[in-house]
C-alpha positions in Angstrom: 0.2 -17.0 -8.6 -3.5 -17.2 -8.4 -5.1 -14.4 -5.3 -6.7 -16.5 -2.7 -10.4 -17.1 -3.9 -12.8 -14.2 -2.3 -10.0 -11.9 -1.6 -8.5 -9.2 -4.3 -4.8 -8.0 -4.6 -4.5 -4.6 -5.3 -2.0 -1.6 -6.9 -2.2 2.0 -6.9 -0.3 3.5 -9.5 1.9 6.4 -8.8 3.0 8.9 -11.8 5.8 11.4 -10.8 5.9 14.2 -13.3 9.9 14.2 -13.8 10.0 10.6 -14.3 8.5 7.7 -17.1 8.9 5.0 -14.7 5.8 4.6 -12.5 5.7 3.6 -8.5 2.8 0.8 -7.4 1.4 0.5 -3.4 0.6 -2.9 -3.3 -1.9 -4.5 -0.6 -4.8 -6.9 -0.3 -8.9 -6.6 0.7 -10.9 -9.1 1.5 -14.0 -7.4 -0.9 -17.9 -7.8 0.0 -18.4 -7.4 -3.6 -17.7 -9.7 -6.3 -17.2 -7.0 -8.9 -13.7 -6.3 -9.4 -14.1 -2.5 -11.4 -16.8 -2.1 -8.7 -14.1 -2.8 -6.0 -11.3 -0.6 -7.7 -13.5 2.4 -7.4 -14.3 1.8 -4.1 -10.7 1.7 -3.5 -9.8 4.4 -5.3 -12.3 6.6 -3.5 -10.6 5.4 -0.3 -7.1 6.7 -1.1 -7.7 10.4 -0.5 -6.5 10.4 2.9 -3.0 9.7 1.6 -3.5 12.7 -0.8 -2.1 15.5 0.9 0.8 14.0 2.3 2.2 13.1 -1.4 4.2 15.4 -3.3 2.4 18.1 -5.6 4.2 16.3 -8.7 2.7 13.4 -7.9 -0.6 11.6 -9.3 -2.7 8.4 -8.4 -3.6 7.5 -11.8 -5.0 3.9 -11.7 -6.2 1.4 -9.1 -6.0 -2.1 -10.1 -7.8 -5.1 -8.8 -7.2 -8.8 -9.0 -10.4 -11.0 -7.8 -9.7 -14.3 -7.0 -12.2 -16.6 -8.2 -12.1 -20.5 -7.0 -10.8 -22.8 -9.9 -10.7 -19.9 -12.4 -7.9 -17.1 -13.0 -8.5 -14.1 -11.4 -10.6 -11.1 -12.9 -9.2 -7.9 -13.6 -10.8 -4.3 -12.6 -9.1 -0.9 -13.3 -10.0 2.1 -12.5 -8.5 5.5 -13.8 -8.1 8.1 -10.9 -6.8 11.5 -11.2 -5.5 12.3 -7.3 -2.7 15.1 -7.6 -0.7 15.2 -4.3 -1.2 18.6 -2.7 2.4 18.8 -0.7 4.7 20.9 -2.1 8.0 19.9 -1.0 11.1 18.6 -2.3 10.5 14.7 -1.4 13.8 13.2 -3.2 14.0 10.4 -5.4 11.7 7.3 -5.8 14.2 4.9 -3.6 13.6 7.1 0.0 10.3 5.9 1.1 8.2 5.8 4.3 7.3 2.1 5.3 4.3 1.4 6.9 4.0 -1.7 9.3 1.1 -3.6 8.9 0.0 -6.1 12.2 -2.8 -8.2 12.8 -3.8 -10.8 15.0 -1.4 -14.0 14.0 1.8 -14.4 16.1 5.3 -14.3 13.7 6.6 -13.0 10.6 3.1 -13.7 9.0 1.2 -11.8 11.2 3.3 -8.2 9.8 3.3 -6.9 6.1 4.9 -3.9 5.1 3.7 -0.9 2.7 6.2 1.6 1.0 5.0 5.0 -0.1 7.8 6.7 -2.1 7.6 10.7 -2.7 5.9 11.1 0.9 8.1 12.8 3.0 11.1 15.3 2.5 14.4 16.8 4.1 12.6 18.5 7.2 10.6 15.5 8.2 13.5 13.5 9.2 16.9 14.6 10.8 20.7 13.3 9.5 19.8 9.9 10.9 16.9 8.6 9.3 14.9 9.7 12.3 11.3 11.0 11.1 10.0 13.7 13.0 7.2 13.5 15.6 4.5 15.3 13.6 5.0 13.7 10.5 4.7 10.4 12.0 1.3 11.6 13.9 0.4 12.8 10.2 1.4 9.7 8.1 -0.1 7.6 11.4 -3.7 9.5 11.2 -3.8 9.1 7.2 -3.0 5.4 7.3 -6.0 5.4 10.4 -8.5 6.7 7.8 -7.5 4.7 5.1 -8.0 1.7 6.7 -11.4 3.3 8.2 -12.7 3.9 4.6 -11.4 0.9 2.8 -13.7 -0.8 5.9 -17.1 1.5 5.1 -16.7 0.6 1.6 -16.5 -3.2 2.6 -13.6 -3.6 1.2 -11.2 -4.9 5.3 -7.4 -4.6 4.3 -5.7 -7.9 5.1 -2.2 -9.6 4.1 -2.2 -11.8 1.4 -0.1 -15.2 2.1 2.1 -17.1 -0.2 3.9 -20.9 0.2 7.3 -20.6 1.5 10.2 -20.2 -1.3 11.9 -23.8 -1.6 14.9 -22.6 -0.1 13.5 -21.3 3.3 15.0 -22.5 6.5 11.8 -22.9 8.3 9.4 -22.8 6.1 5.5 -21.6 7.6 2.4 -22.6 6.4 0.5 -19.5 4.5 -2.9 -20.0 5.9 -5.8 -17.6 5.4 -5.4 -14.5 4.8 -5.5 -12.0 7.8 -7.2 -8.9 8.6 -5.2 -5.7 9.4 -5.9 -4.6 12.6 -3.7 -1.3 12.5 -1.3 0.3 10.7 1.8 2.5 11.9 4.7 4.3 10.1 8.2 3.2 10.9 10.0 5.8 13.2 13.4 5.6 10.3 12.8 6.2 6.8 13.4 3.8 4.2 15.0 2.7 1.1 13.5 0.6 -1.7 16.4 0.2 -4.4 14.2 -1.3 -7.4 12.7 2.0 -7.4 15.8 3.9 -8.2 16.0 5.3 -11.8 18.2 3.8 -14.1 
């Protein structure tokens, strides 16, 4: 599916050192420039915040950009990165994840998005329930803050990209525009993503 013309939707690539299978964080910006390498590198430059919260085994290799471009395929950017994580901590396997909660301004399920980053946290940053700690969510909370603070500098506003309503839906919505993220807040539990699991 075609990214909504003037916005880009955008990867980081994860490489854990003990595994061949690769992680992606996926979100959308809503780019000043028109450039889509141009754009990735400005990305890129923008993750760093996120850096020393990953796991020392961990590397942001790539960022990948897809342009949308009205009545035309989107055009393709990627730009090689080399952003080791700095933590060193046993963070378990790719499936345990911290979720971020994206919100903006629209009302309803289309108003939220969600971002997973796998290889984030470890044992002592939550207890037996799931429960992450206080200072790791102030962490993971000031991080996401300064992410979404550069990714604005470099005119590149995070926003959530929309898509129609599967067939089968209920109540189906209308997409609309995309939105602009206002904020962006880790979820007090952590999370599971099961495609992520090694096979």
């Amino acid at each position: 599916m075609p990214t909504a013309a003037g916005y880009a939707s955008c990867s980081y690539k994860l490489v854990h050192a003990g595994m061949a299978r690769s992680a992606f964080i996926t979100f959308g910006v809503h780019p000043t420039s028109t450039n889509p390498v141009t754009i990735a590198a400005a990305l890129s430059t923008a993750f760093l915040p996120f850096q020393s919260q990953f796991d020392s085994q961990v590397t942001m290799t790539e960022t990948r950009v897809s342009y949308g471009v009205d009545g035309s395929e989107d055009t393709i950017g990627v730009v090689g990165s080399a952003f080791a994580g700095s933590r060193s901590a046993l963070s378990g396997p790719p499936n345990l994840a911290i979720m971020f909660k994206k919100q903006t301004t629209r009302g309803g399920r289309r108003g939220t998005g969600r971002m997973f980053m796998p290889w984030f946290c470890n044992a002592s940053d939550y207890d037996e329930l799931g429960t992450l700690t206080g200072g790791f969510l102030t962490t993971a909370n000031t991080a996401a803050a300064q992410w979404i603070s550069n990714l604005n500098t470099g005119s590149n506003p995070l926003v959530l990209l929309h898509r129609p309503s599967p067939p089968d839906t209920t109540h189906p919505t209308t997409p609309g525009a995309p939105n602009v993220v206002t904020s962006m807040l880790c979820d007090p539990l952590v999370s599971t993503q099961r495609r992520r699991l090694g096979r």
